[in-house]
C-alpha positions as CSV (number, residue, x, y, z in Angstrom):
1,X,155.6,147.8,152.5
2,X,159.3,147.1,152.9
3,X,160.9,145.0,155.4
4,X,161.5,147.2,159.1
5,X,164.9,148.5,159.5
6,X,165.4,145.9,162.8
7,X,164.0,142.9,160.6
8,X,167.0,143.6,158.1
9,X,169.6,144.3,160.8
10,X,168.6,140.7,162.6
11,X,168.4,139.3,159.1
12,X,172.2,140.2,158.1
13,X,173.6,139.4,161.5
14,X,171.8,135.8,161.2
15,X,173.6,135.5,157.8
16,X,177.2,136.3,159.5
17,X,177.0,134.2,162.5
18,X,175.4,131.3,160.5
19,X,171.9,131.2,162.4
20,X,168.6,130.8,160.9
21,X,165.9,133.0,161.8
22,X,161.9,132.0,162.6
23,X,160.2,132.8,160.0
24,X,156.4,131.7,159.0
25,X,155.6,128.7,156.7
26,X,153.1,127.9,154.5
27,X,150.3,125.5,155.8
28,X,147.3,125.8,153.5
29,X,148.2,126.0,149.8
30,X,144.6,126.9,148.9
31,X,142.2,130.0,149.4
32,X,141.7,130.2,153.7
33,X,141.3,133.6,154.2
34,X,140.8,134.6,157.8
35,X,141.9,132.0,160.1
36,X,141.1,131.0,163.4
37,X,142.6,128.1,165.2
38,X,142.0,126.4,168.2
39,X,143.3,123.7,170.2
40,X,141.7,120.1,170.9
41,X,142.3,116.4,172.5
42,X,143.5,115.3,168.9
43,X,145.1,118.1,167.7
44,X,144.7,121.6,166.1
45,X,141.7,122.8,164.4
46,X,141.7,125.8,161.9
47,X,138.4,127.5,160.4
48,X,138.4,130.2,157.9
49,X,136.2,132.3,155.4
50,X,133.6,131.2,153.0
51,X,135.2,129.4,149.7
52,X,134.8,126.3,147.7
53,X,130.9,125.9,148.3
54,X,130.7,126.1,151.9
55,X,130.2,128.6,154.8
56,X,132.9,128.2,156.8
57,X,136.2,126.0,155.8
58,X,138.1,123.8,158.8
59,X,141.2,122.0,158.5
60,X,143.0,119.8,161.0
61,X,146.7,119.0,162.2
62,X,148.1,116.8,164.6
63,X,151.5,118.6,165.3
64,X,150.8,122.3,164.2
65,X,153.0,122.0,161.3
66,X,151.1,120.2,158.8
67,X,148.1,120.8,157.8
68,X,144.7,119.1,155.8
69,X,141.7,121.5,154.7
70,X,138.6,118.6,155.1
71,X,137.1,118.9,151.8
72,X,133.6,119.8,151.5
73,X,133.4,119.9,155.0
74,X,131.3,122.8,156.7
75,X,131.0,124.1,160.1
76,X,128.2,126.1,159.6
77,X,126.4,124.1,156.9
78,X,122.6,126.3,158.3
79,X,119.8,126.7,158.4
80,X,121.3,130.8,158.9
81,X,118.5,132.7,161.2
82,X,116.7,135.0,159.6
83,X,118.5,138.0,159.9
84,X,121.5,136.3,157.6
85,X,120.7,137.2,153.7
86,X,121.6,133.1,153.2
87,X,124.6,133.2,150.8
88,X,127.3,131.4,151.8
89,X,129.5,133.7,149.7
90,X,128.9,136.9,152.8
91,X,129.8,134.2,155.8
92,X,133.6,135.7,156.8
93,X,136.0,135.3,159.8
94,X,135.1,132.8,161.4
95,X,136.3,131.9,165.4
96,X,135.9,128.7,167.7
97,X,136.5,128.6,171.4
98,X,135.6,126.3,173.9
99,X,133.3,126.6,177.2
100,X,134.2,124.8,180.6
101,X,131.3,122.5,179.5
102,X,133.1,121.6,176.6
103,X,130.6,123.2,174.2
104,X,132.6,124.7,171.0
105,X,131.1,128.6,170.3
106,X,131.4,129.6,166.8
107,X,132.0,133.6,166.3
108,X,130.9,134.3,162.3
109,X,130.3,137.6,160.4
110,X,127.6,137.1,158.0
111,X,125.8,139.9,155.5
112,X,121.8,141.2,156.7
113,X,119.2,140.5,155.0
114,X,116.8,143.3,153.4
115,X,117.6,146.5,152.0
116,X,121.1,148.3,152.8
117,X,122.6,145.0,154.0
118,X,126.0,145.4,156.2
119,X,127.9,142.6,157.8
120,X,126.8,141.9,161.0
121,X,128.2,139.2,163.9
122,X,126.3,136.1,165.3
123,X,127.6,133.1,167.5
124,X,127.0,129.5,166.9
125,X,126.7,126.2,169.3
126,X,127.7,122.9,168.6
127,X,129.0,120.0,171.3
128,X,131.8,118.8,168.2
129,X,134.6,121.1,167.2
130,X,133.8,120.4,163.6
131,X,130.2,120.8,163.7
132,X,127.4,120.8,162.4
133,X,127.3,124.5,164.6
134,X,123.6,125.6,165.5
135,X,123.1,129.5,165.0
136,X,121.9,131.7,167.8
137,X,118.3,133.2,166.7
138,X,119.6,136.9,167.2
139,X,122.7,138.9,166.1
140,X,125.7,139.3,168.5
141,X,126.8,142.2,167.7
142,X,125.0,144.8,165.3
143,X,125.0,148.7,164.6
144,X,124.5,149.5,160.4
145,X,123.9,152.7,161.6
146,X,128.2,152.8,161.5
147,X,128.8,150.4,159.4
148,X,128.1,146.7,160.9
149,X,130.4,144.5,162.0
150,X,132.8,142.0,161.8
151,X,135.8,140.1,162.7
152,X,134.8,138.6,165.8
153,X,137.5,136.7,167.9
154,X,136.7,134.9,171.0
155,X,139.1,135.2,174.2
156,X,138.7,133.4,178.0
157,X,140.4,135.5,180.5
158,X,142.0,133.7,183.5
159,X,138.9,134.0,185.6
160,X,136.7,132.4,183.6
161,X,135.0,135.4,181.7
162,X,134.3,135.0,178.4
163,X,134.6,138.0,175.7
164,X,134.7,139.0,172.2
165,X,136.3,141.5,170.3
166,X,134.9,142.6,166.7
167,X,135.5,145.5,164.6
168,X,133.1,147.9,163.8
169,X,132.9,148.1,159.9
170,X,133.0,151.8,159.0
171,X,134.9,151.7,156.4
172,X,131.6,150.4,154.8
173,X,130.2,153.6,154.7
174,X,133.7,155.2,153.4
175,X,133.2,157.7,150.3
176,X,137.0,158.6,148.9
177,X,138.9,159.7,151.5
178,X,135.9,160.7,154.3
179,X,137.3,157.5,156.2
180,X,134.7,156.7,158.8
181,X,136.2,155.1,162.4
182,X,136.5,151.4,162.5
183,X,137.5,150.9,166.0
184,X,137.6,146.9,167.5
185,X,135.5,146.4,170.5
186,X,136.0,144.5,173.8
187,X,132.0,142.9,174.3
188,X,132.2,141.2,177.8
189,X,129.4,137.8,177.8
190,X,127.5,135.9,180.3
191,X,129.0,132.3,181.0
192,X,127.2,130.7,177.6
193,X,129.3,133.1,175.6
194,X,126.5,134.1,173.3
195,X,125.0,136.7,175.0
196,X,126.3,140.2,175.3
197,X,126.8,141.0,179.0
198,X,126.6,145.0,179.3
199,X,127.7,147.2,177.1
200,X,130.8,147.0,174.8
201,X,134.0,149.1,175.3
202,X,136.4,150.4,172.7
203,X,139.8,149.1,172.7
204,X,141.3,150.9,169.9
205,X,140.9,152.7,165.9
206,X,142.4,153.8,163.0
207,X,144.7,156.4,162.9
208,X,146.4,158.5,160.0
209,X,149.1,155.2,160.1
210,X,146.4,152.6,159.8
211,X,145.1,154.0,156.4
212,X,141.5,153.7,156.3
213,X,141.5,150.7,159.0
214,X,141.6,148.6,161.2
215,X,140.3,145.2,161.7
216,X,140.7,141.2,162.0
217,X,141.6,141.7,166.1
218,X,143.1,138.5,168.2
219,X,143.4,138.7,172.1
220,X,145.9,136.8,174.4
221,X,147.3,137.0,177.9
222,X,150.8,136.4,178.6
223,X,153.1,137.9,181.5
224,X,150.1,139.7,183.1
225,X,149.9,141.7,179.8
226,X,147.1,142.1,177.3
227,X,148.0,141.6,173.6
228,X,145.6,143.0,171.2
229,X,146.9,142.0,167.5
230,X,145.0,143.6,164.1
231,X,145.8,144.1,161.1
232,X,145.5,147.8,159.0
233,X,145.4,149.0,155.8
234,X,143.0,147.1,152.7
235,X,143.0,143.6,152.4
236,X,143.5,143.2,148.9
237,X,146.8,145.2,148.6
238,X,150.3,144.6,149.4
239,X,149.6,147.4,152.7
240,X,148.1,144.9,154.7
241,X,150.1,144.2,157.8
242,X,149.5,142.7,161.5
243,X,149.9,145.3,164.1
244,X,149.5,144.4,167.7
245,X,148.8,146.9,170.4
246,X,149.1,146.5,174.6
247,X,147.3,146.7,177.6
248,X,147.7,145.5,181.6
249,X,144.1,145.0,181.7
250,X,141.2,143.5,179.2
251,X,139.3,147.0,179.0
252,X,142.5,148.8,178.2
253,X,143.4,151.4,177.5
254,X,146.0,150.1,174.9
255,X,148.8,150.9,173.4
256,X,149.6,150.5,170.0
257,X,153.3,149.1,169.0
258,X,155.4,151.6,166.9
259,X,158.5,150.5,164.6
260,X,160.9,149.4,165.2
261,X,158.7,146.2,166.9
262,X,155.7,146.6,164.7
263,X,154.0,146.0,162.9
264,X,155.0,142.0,163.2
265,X,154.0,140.9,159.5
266,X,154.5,142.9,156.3
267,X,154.7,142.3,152.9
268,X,158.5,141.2,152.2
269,X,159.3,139.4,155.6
270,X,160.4,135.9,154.7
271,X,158.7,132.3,154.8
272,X,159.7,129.0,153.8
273,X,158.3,129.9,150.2
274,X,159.2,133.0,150.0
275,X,158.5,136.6,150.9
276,X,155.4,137.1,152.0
277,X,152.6,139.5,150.2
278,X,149.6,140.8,152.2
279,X,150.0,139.1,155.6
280,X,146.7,139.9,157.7
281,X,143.3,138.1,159.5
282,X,145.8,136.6,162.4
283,X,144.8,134.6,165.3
284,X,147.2,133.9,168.4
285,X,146.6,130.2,169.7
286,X,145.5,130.1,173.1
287,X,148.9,129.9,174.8
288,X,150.3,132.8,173.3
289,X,153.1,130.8,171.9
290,X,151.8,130.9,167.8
291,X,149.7,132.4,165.5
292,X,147.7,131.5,162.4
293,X,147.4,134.8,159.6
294,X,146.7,134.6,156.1
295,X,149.0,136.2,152.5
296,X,148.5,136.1,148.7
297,X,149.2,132.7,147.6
298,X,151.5,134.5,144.8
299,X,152.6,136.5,146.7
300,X,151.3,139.6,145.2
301,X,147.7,140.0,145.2
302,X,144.1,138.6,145.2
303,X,144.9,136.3,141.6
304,X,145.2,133.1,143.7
305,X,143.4,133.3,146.9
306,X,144.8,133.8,150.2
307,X,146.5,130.7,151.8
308,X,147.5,130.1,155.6
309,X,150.4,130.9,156.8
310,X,151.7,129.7,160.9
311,X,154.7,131.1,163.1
312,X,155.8,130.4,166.1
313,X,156.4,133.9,168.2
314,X,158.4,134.6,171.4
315,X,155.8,137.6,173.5
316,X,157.2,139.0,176.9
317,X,158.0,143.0,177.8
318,X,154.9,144.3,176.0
319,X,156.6,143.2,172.6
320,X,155.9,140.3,170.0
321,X,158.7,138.6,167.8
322,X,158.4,135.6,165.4
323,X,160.5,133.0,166.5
């Protein structure tokens, strides 16, 4: 997907008045697919899917810029509940908040065990942002009837309330171009944020635009507004974008950003390394004033992994701009 028509126009006017525009840089040169970050007393934390042996990856920075992956290093090492089929290959997406009691909750997808396995979503205690996290016995959120689920991000709202919002995997069940709905979901949770409180409510899907998804959803607050980001399109493929979509209250209804102000990330918008190839999976930090996604490391498709990328970002007026 080519560069928007108002990314090139800002582009060229920042080349003849001499200024440099935001753009993301590269902060994980290795495979960290799906990040998550979160902020702590010293420093950032990041946590992404499954790779190099373990079941969920964390890196640390001090300043936001720089980053370290800590080797070996799992915060979900198990024992998985029973329900998980036990290979850390299926763990994806991970997300870590933090309670009022200062209890870290880890959000995971994993794959079910038995027969027609699907992705499904469980939560995770631990009193150390790094871990060792302790599993929750049963599933978060669950229906293999449409597919499973995944992509669970956690989000406080200024009250106090804790949710999470997931995607429902139907594009599991896909068979050529009968594209099942995939829409995220907005699952409110009692004050231990692990357990579902009611029923959840559907924020938004795919449409015709979106290809045969959605998925990967973040949720901040800023200005009284609700931004809901995801990313469309397949993963693996140079389509993948981040999309964001608005609200004026958690429940919605919301209202997806057309061009030219979306989608924010798309294969071709610069970095410091390059363009960028695949940009998707992103995660706002809590203030609203960054976000963590991942690309292809070279730039152009699955060959080398997908590294992390960071950008600061400027939201206000129901719109979101990299800074």
């Amino acid at each position: 997907m080519a560069p928007s028509l108002s990314k090139l126009c800002l582009l060229a006017l920042s080349l003849v008045f001499g200024t440099a525009l935001g753009e993301p840089w590269k902060a994980i040169d290795a495979d960290f697919a799906d990040p998550s970050i979160i902020k702590t007393g010293d420093g950032y934390y990041a946590f992404a899917t499954n790779s190099h042996g373990v079941n969920t990856q964390i890196a640390h920075s001090a300043d936001f810029k720089t980053w370290k992956v800590l080797d070996g290093q799992d915060a979900l090492p198990g024992p998985l509940p029973s329900w998980v089929n036990g290979s850390h290959s299926q763990i994806w997406a991970p997300d870590v908040i933090q309670r009022n009691d200062g209890i870290f909750v880890l959000y995971y997808s994993a794959a079910t065990s038995g027969p027609k396995s699907k992705h499904c979503i469980g939560a995770a205690t631990s009193s150390s942002v790094i871990g060792p996290y302790s599993p929750e016995k049963d599933v978060l959120a669950c229906d293999k009837s449409k597919g499973g689920a995944i992509d669970a991000a956690g989000f406080k709202d200024d009250d106090g309330t804790y949710y999470v919002v997931y995607k429902v995997d139907g594009n599991s069940l896909n068979q050529g171009s009968n594209y099942h709905p995939t829409p995220i979901m907005l699952q409110k949770l009692k004050s231990d944020a692990v357990t579902p409180d009611g029923d959840a409510v559907q924020l938004i899907d795919r449409s015709d635009a979106d290809g045969p998804l959605v998925e990967a959803p973040s949720l901040v607050k800023s200005g009284g507004q609700y931004y809901l980001s995801f990313s469309s399109n397949w993963y693996n493929t140079l389509k993948y974008d981040v999309s964001y979509a608005v609200a004026s209250a958690v429940t919605g209804p919301y209202t997806k950003v057309l061009a030219p102000d979306a989608p924010l990330l798309v294969s071709g918008d610069g970095s410091n390394v390059g363009p960028l190839g695949g940009p998707g999976g992103s995660d706002f930090r809590e203030d609203g004033s960054a976000i963590a996604f991942h690309a292809f490391n070279n730039g152009k498709d699955m060959g080398k992994g997908r590294g992390m990328w960071v950008a600061n970002i400027k939201i206000g007026g129901g719109r979101i701009s990299i800074e």
